[in-house]
N, CA, C and O atoms as a MOPAC input file, in Angstrom:
PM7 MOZYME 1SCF
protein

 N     83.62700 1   -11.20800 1  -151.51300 1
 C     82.50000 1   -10.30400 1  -151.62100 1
 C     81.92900 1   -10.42900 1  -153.03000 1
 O     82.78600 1   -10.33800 1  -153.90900 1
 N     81.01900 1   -10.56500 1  -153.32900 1
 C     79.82000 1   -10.40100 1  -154.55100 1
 C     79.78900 1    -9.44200 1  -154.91100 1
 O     80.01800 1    -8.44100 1  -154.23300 1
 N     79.45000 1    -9.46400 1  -156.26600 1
 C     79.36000 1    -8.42400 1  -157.16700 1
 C     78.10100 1    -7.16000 1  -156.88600 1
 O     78.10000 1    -6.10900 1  -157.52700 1
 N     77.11000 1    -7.47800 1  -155.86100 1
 C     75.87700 1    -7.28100 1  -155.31200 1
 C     76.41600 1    -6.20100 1  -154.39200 1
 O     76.40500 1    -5.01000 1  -154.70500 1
 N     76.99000 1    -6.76500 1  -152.99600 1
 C     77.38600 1    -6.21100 1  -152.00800 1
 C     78.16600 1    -5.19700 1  -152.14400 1
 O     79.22200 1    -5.33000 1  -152.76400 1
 N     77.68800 1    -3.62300 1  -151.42700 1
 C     78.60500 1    -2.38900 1  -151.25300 1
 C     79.22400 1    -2.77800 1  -150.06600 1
 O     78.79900 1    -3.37800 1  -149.07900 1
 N     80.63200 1    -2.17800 1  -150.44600 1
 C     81.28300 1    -1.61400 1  -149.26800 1
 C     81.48400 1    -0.27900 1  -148.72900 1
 O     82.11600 1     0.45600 1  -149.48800 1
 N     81.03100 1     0.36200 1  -147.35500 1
 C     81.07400 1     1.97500 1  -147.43500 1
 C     82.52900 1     2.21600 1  -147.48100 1
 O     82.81300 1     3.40700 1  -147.60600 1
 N     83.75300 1     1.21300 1  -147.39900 1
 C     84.83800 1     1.74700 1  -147.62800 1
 C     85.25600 1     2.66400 1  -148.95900 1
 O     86.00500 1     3.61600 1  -149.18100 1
 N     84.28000 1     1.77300 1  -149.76000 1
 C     84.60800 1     2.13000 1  -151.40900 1
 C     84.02100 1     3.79500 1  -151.34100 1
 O     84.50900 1     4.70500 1  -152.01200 1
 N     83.28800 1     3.89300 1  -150.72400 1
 C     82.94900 1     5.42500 1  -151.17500 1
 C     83.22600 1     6.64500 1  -150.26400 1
 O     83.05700 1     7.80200 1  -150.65100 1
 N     83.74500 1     6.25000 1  -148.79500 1
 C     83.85800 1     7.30800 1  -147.96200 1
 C     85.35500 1     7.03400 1  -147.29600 1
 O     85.73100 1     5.88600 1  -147.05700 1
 N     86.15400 1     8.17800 1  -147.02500 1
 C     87.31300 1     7.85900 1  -146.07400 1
 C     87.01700 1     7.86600 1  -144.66000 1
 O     85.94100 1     8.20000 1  -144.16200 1
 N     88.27700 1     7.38800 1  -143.91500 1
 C     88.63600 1     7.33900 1  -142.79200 1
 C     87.43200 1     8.73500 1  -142.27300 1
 O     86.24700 1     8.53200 1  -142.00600 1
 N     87.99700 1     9.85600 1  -142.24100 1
 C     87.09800 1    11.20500 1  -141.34900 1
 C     85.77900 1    11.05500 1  -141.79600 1
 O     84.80500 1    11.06000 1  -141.04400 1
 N     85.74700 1    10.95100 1  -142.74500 1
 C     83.78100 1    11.16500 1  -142.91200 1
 C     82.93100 1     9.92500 1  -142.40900 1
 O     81.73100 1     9.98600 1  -142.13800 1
 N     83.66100 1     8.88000 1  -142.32900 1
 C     82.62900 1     7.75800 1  -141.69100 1
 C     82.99200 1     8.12100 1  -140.06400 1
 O     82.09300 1     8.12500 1  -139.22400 1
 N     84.28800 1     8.40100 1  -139.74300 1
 C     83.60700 1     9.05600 1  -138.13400 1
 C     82.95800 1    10.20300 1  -138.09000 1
 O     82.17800 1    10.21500 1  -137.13700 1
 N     82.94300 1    11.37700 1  -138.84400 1
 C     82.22200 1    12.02600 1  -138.70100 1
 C     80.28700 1    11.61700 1  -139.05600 1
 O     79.36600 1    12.12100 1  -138.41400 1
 N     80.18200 1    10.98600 1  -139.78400 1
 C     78.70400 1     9.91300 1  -139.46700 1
 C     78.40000 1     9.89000 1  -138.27500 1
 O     77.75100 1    10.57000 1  -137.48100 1
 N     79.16700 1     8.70500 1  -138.29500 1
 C     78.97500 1     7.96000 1  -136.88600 1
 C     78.90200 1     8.83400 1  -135.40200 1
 O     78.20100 1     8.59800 1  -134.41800 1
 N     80.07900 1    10.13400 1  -135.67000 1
 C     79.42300 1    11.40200 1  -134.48700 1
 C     78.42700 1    11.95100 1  -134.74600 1
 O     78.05100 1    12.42200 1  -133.67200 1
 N     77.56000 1    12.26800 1  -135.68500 1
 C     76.40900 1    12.94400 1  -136.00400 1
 C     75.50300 1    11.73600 1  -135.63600 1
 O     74.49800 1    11.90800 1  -134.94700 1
 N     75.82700 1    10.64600 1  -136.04900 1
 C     74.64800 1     9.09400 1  -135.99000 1
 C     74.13400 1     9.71600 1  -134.07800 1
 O     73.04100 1    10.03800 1  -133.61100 1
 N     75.64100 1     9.63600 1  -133.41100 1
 C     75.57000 1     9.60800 1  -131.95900 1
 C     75.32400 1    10.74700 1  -131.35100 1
 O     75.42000 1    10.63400 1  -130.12900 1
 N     74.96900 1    12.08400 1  -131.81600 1
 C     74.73900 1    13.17500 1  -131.86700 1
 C     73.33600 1    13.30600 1  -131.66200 1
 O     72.68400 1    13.69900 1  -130.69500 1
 N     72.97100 1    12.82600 1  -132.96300 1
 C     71.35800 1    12.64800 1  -133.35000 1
 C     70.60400 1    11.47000 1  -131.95400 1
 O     69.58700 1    11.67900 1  -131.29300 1
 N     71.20900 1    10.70200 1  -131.91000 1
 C     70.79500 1     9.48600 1  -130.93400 1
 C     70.77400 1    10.15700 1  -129.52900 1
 O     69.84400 1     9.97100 1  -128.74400 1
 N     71.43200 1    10.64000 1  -129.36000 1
 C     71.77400 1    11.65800 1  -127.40800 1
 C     70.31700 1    12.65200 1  -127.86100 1
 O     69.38100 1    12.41800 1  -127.09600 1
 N     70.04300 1    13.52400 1  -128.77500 1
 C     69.28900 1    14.50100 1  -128.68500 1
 C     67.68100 1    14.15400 1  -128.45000 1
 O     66.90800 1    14.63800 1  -127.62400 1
 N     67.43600 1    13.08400 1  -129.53000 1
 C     66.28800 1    11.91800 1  -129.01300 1
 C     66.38400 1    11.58000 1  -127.90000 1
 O     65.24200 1    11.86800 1  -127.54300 1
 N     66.88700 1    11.15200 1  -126.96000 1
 C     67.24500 1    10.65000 1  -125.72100 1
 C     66.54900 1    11.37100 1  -124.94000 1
 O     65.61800 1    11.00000 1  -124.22400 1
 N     67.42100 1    13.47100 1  -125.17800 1
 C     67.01200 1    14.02200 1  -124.15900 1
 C     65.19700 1    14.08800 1  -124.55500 1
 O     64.26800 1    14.03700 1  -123.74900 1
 N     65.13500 1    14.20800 1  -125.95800 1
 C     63.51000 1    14.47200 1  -125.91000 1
 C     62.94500 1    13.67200 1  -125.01700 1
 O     62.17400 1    14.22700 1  -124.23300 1
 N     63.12000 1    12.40100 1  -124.89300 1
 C     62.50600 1    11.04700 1  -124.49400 1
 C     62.14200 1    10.89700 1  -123.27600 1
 O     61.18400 1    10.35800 1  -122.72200 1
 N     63.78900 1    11.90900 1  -122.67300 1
 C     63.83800 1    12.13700 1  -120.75500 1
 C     62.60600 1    13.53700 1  -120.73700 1
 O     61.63500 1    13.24600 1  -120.03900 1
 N     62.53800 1    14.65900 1  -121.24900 1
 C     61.29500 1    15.29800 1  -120.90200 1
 C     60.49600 1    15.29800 1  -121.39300 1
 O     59.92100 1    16.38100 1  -121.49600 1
 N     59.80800 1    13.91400 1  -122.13500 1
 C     58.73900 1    13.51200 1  -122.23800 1
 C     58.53600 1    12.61700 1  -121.11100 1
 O     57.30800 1    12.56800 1  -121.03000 1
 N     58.96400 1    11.96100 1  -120.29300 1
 C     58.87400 1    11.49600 1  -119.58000 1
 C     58.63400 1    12.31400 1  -117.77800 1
 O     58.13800 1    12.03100 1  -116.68800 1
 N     59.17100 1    13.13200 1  -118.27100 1
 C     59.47400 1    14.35300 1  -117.19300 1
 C     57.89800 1    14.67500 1  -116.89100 1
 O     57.26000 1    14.59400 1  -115.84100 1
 N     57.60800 1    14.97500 1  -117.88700 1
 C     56.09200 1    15.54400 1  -118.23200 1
 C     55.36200 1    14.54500 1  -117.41400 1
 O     54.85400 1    14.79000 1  -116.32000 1
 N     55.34600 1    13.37000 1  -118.04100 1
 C     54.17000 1    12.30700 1  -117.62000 1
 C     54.47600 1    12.13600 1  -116.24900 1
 O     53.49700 1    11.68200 1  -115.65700 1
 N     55.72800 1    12.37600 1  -115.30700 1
 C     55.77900 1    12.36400 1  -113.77800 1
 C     55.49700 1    13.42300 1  -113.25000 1
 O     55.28700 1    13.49900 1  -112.03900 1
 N     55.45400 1    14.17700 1  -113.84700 1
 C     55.05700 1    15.78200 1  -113.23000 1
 C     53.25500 1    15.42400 1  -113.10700 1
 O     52.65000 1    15.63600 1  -112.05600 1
 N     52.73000 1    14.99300 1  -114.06700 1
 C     51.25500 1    14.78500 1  -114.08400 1
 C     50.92300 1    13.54100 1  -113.51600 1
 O     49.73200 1    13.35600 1  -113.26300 1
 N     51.87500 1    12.49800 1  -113.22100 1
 C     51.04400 1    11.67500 1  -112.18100 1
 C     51.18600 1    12.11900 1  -110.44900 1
 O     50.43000 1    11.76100 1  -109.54600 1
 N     52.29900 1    12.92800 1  -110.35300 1
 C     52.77600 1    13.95200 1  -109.12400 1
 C     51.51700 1    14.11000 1  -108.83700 1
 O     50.93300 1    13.47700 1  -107.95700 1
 N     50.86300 1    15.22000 1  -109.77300 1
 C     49.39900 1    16.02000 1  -109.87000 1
 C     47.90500 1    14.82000 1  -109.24800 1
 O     47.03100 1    14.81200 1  -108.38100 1
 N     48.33900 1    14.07600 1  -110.22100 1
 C     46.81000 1    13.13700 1  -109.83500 1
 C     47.07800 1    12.65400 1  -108.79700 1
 O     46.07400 1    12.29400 1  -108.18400 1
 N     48.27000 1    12.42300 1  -108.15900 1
 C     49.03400 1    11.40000 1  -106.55400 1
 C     48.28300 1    12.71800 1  -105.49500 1
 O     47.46600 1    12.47300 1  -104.60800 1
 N     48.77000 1    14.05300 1  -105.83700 1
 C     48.27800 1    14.72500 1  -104.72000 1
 C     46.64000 1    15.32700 1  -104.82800 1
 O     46.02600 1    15.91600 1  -103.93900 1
 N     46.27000 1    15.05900 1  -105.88600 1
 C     44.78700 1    15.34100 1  -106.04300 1
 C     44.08400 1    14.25700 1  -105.02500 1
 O     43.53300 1    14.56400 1  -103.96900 1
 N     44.25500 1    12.50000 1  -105.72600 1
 C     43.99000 1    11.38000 1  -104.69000 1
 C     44.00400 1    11.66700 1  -103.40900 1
 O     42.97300 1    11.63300 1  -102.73700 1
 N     44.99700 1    11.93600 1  -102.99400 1
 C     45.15700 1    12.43700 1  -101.31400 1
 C     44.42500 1    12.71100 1  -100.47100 1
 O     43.94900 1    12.12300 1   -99.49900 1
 N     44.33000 1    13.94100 1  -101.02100 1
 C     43.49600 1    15.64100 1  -100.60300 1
 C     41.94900 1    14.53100 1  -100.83300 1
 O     41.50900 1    14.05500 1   -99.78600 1
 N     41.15800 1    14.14800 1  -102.22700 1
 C     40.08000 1    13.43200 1  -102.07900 1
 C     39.87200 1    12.20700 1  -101.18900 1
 O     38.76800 1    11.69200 1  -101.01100 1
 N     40.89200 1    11.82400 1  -100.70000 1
 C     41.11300 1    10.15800 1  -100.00800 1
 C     40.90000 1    10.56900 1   -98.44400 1
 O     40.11300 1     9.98500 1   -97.69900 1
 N     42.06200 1    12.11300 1   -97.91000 1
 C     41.86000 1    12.57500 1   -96.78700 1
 C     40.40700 1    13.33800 1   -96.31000 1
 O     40.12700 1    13.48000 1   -95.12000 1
 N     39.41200 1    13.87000 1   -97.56600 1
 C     38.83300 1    14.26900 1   -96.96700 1
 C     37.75500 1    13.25300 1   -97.08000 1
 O     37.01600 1    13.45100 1   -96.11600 1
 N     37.30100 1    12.25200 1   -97.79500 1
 C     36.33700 1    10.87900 1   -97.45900 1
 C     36.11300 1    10.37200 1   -96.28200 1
 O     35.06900 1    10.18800 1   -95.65700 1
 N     37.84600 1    10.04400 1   -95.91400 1
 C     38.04700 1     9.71500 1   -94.42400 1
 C     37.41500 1    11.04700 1   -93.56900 1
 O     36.41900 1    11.08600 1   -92.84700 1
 N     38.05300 1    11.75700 1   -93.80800 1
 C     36.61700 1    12.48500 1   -92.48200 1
 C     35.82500 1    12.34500 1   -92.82600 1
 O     35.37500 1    11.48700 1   -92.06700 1
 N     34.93200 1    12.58100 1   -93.69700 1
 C     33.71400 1    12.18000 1   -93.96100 1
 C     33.11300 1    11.02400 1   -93.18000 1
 O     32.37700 1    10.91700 1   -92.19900 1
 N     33.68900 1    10.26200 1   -93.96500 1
 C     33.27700 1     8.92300 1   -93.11600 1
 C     33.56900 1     8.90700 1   -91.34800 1
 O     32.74100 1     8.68300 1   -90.46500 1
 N     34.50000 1     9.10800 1   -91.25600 1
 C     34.65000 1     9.37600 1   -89.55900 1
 C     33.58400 1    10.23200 1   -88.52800 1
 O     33.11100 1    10.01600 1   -87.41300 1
 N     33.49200 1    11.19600 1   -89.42100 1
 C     32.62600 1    12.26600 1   -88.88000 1
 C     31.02600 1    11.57800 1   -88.72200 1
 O     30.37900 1    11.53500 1   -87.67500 1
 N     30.65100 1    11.12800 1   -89.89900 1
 C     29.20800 1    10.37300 1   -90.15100 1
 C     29.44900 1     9.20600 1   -89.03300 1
 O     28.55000 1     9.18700 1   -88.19200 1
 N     30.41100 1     8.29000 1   -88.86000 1
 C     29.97300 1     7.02600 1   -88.08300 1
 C     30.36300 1     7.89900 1   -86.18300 1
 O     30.08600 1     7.17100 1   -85.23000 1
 N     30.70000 1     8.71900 1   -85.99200 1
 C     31.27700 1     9.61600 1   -85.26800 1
 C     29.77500 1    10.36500 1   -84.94600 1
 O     29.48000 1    10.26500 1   -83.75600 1
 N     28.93300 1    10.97600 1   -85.63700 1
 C     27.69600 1    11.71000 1   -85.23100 1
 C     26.30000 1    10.57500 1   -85.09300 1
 O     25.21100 1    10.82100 1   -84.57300 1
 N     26.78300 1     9.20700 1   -85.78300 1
 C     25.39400 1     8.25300 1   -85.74700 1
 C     26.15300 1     7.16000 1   -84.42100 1
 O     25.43300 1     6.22000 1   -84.08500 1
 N     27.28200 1     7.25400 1   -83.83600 1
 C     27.19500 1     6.75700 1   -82.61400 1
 C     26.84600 1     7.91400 1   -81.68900 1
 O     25.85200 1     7.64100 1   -81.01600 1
 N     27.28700 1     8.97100 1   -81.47300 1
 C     26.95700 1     9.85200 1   -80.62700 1
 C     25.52800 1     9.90000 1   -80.58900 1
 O     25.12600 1    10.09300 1   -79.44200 1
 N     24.54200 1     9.78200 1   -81.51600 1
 C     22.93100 1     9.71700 1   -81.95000 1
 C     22.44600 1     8.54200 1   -81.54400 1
 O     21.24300 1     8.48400 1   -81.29200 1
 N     23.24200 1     7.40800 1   -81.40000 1
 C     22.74300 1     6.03200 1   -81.08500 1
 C     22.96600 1     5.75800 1   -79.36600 1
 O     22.34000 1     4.98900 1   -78.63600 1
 N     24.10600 1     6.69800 1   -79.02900 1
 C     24.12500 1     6.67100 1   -77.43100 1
 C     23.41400 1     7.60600 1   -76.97400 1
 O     23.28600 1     7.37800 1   -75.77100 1
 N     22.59300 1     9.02300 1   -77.39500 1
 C     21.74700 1     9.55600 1   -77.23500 1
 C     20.24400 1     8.84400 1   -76.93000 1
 O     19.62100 1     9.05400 1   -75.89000 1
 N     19.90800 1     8.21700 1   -77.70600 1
 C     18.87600 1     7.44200 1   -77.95000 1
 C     18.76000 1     6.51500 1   -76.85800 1
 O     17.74600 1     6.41000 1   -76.16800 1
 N     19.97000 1     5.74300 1   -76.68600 1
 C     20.03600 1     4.60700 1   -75.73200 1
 C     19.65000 1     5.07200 1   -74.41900 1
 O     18.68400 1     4.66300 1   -73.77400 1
 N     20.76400 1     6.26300 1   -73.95800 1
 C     20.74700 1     6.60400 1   -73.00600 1
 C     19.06800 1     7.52500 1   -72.43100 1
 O     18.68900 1     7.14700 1   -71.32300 1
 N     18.43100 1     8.29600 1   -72.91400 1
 C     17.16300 1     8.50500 1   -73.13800 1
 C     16.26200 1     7.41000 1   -72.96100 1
 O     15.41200 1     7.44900 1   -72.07100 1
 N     16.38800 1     6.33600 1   -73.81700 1
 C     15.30800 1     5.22600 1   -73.74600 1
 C     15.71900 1     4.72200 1   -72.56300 1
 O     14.76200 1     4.06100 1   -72.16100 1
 N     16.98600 1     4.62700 1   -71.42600 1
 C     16.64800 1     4.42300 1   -70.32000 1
 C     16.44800 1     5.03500 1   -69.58700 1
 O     16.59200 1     4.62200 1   -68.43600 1
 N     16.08300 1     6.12400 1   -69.78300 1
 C     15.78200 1     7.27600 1   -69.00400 1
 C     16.99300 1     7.96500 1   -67.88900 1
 O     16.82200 1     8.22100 1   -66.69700 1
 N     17.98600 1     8.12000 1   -68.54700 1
 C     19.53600 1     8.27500 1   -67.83200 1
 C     19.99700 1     9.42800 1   -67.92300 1
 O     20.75400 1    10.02000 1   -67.15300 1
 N     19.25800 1     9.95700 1   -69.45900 1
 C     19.52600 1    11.52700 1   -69.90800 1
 C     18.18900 1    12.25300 1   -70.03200 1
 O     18.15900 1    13.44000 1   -70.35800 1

């Protein structure tokens, strides 16, 4: 070893470098959990926009159903009339 290079042996015993290293891993788990309900959050709000989509997606489709649904009923009206049937 060089005259440069520390060793943490030289300055800490046996208990206090595990006690570090449990606080290091202490500190590291508590970030973690932040990390899991930050994440929590952002699935809770795409939950939100998944069932917003839906509800707007289900009611288009009627929409649309209903419209091609009243312009055939209007187009067999017509037909049937122009042959003089109705």
């Amino acid at each position: 070893m060089s005259a440069n290079q520390i060793n943490i042996k030289d300055f800490y015993d046996h208990e206090t470098r595990i006690r570090m290293v449990e606080n290091a891993i202490i500190s590291i788990d508590k970030r973690f959990e932040q990390i899991e309900k930050k994440f929590e959050q952002v699935d809770k709000r795409f939950e939100r926009l998944e069932n917003k989509m839906d509800s707007q997606f289900k009611w288009t489709i009627g929409l649309i159903l209903g419209l091609y649904g009243s312009g055939f009923i209007a187009l067999l009206g017509y037909f049937l009339k122009s042959k003089g049937w109705a």
